[in-house]
Structures are given as structure tokens and as C-alpha cells.
N, C-alpha and C positions, 0 to 999 in steps of 0.2 A: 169295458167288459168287467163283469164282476169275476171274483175270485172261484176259480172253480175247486170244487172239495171231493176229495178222493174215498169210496169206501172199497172193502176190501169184503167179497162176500166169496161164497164157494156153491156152486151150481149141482146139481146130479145131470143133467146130462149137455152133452156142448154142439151136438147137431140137430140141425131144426128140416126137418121136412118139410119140402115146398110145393105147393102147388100153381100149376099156371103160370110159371117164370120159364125161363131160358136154363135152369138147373136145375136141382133134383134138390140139393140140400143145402143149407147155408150155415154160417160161422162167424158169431160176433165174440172176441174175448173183451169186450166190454160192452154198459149199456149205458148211453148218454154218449155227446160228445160235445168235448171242450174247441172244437173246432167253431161252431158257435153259427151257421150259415143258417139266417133268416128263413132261407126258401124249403132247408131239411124237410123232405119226407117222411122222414124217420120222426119228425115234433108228433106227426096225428097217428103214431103208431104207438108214442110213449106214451099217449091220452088214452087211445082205442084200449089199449092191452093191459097198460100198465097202470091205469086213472090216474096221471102224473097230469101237472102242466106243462104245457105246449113252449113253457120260456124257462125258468132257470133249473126248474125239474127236469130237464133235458140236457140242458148245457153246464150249468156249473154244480151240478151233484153227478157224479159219473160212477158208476161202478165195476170195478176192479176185478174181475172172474179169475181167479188167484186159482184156480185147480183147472180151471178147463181144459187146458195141455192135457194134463193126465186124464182126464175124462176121456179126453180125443181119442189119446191113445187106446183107451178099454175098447171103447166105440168099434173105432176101426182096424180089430181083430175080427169081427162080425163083417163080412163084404159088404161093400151097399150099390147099387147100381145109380149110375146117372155121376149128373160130376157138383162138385163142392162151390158155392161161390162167397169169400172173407170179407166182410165190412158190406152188408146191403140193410144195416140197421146202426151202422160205427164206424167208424174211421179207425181200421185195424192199427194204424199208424200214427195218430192222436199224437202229443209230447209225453204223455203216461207210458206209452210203449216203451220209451228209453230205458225206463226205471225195471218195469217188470219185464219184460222181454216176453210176451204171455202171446203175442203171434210168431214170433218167432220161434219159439216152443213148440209152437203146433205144424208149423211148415216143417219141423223136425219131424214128427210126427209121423205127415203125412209122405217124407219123403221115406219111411219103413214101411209105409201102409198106400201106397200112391192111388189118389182118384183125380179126375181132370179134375182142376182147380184154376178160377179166376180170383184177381182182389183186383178189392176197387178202393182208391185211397188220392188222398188232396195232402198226404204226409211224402217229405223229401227224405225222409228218414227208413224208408224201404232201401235206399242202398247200401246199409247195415248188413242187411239179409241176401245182398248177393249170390254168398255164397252156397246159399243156402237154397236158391231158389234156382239157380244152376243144376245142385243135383234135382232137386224137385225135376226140372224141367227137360232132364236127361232119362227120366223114367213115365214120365206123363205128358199131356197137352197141359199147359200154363199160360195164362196172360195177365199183365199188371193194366191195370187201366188209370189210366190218371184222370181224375176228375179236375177239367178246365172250363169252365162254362164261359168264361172271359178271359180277355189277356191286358182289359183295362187296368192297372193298377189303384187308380182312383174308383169305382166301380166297385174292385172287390176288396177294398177295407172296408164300405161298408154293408156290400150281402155277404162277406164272409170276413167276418173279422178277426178270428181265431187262425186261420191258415196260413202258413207258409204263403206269399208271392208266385204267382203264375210263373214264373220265369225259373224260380225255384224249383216247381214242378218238374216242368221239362229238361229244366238241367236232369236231374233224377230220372227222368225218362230215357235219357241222351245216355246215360252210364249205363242203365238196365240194360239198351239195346247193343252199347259196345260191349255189352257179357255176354253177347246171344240171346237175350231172353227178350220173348215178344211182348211188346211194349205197345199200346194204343191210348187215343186221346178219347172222352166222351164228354163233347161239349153241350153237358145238361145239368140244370135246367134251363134250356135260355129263355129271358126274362123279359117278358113283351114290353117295347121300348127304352130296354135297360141295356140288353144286351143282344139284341136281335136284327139290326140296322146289317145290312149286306157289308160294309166297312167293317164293323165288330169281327161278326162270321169268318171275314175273308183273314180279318189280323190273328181269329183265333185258330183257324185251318195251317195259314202260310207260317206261324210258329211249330205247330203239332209236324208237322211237313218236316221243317227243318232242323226239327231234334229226332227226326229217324221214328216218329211214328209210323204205327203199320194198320191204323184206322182212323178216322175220324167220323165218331156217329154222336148223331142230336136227339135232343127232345124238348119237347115246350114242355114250360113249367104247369103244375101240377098241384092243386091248392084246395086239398082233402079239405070238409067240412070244418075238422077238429082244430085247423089253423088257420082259419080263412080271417077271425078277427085279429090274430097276432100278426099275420101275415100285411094285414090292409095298416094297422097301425104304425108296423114298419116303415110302410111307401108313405104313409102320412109322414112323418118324421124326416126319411131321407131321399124321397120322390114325391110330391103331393100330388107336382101337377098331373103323375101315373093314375092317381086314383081314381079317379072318371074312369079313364080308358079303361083300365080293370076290369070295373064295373058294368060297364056295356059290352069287356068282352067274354067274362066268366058267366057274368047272368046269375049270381051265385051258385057255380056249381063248380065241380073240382077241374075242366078242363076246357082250354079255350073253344070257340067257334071254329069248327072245321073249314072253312072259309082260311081263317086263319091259319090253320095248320095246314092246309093244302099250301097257302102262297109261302109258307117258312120252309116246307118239305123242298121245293122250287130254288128257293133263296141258296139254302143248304148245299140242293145237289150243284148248282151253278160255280159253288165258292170250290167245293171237292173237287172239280170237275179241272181247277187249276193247279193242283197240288199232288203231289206224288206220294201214295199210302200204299205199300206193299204188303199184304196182308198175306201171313205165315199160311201156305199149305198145308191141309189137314192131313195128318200122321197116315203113315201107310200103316194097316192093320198087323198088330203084333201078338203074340204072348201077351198076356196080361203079367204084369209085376205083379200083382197081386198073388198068383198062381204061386210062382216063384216065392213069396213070403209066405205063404201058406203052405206050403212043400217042406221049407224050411222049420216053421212051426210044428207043422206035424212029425219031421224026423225029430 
């Protein structure tokens, strides 16, 4: 991996409205990630949005959103309806986090200003924020999702070479859940004949299982136009003989043959189907915190 290089820029505004997602609004305190994972969704968004390259324009030039906390905060004096979801363009938890503390800043934030908030992160370095995410989680619905899409360690050094060790993960996972805090595993993208063999599945479930996850959800991988030649040059390199199959099963477009996804959807539910995922019951309806802070405000 090349060296990744740091810039330190300052944003006007830190919530991004979303449409046609599972949430309302989302939260990147950076843009790029040093995590480095081949298959990122996030490469055909820094192309789409950003006219960046889909390789080192993504990974090793990252940008540092040095004000966003305090944006947040301005923000979330104005209510906003729907709930928040952290890292669905970054890895809130990246090794950068350490230095600036710039998500951790903002779960401060939010726990004065509280909206249902999800993060999604491939960083062990979340157990930092314990405590933080405690109170968070004592005034709103919260969940950490660990991004594990394998539990091969040969595998993922090289579709995710930047990351922490799966194992690593779940330890991480294993602490969040003995603080109370709901914890789930989401094993995506998985990578047709990389990592989607019923074997894989079953070692990546009966892990997520045994460090006290309270989900285990899939998705086949996903291979937007803007990536699709960095994408294939990859499996040249470090899967060749994958690139056929690829080929005859994307057809060049960004999602595999529903055939396929029907017998994965199948494979998935079979592997869950031996595993114990306790998933946290939805909040009995309360007072909104928010009301409460805004009371406060206005006295």
C-alpha cells in the first residue's frame, strides 16, 4: 500500500440528506479512506461526485473535516426528523480518527442533541468511544455494525488491506456488546467465489454469533460502472481465474444475475438459520430528548 496523505480542510455543512436508504441523513467526518478495500462502494461515488480516481484518489489522499463536530452541533439545534447513519462514504473509525477525535466529537454532539443513529465501521478503535456511545445509547436507538464480509484472514489482506483483522473486529464487537450497546455484524460485500462458498458464510455467521452479535445481514457485491475496470484489474492481479466468472455473471452491469442472488439469499438464510442473533427490541415509545433539550434551550 502506498502512503496515505492527510489534508485538513473545513466543510459548511456536516449532514447530508438521503434519499431511498434505511435513514434520513448521513455523516462522514472524512472523505477517502485509508482502509484501502478493493470492492468500496464509496471508489464510484468519489468518481460520480467528486471527478476523483477510483484508486489512490480515494485511498491514500484522505480528507480530514476538522470543523464538522461543530457544524454538527449548529445543525442539530434545528430538529431534523428520520434517524442519522456515520461512515456510509468512510470508515468513521479509519487510524486518522485516533489523532483527531473528529467522530467522536460529533457522538458528543449528538448525545446533547439525540437522533436514532447507526455507524458502520471495519475500525477496532470504536471501543475508545464506549463511553460515549453508552450515553448516546441511554437517550436514543443506536447500533454499531461491524463491517465483516470474511473471517478468512488470507482473503482479507488482500480485498482489504488497510483494515484491522476480522478477529479484531469482533473482539471490538464482544466489548461494545458487554457495555450494553447493540452490536451487529454485516457480512457485505460478499464476493462471488471469494467469499461466498456456504463454508465461508457459515465461519463468517458462527464468529458474529460468538462474540454476542445481535444480526447477521448479507449482500452480494456491487460493482457501479465507475469501478468496474479497477475492480476486474484487482481479480486479475489477485484472483484471475475469478475473471471469467465475473464476467458472465455481472454481464457488465453493476449487480449480479438474480439466479445468483436468489441461491446466496438461500445459502445465507440456511448458515443464520444455526446461529443464535438476538436482535435488540424496538424502544417503547417515549418523550423525545430532543423536546427536553429544546425546553432547556429555550428557558
Amino acid at each position: 500500500m502506498s502512503e496515505v496523505r492527510y489534508r485538513e480542510v473545513e466543510v459548511k455543512g456536516a449532514l447530508n440528506e438521503v434519499r431511498g436508504m434505511p435513514f434520513e441523513w448521513s455523516l462522514n467526518p472524512f472523505l477517502g479512506c485509508a482502509h484501502a478495500c478493493h470492492y468500496c462502494f464509496s471508489r464510484a461515488y468519489h468518481a460520480r461526485y467528486r471527478e476523483k480516481n477510483v484508486g489512490s484518489d480515494f485511498d491514500s489522499n484522505v480528507e480530514v473535516r476538522v470543523n464538522i463536530a461543530d457544524i454538527l452541533r449548529k445543525e442539530l439545534r434545528r430538529p431534523r426528523e428520520g434517524s442519522l447513519a456515520i461512515g456510509t462514504a468512510t470508515d468513521p473509525y479509519q487510524p486518522i480518527e485516533g489523532k483527531f477525535q473528529l467522530t467522536r466529537r460529533c457522538l458528543e454532539a449528538l448525545v446533547d442533541f439525540p437522533m436514532r443513529t447507526s455507524i458502520v465501521t471495519k475500525g477496532p478503535l470504536v471501543v475508545r468511544d464506549i463511553d460515549v456511545l453508552k450515553k448516546l445509547d441511554e437517550k436514543t436507538d443506536l447500533t454499531v455494525y461491524f463491517s465483516v464480509p470474511c473471517v478468512d484472514e488470507e482473503i482479507v489482506r488482500k480485498t482489504d488491506p488497510g483494515t484491522a483483522p476480522p478477529r479484531q473486529r469482533l473482539r471490538a464487537l464482544r466489548m461494545l456488546r458487554d457495555a450494553g450497546i447493540d452490536a451487529a455484524v454485516l457480512c457485505m460485500p460478499v464476493l462471488p467465489g471469494i467469499s461466498d462458498s456456504e463454508e465461508s458464510l457459515d465461519a463468517a455467521a458462527r464468529a458474529a454469533s460468538e462474540a454476542g452479535a445481535t444480526a447477521f445481514r448479507h449482500r452480494p457485491l456491487k460493482i457501479d460502472v465507475e469501478i468496474q475496470q479497477y475492480y476486474y484489474d484487482f481479480l486479475a492481479t489477485e484472483f484471475p481465474a475469478m475473471v471469467p466468472r465475473y464476467a458472465a455473471l455481472y454481464g457488465g452491469t453493476a449487480h449480479p444475475a438474480k439466479e445468483y442472488e436468489r441461491r446466496l439469499e438461500e445459502r445465507v438464510r440456511r448458515v443464520r438459520a444455526r446461529y443464535e442473533f438476538r436482535e435488540r427490541p424496538a424502544r417503547v415509545p417515549r418523550a423525545s430528548e430532543r423536546e427536553t433539550v429544546q425546553l432547556q434551550l429555550a428557558i
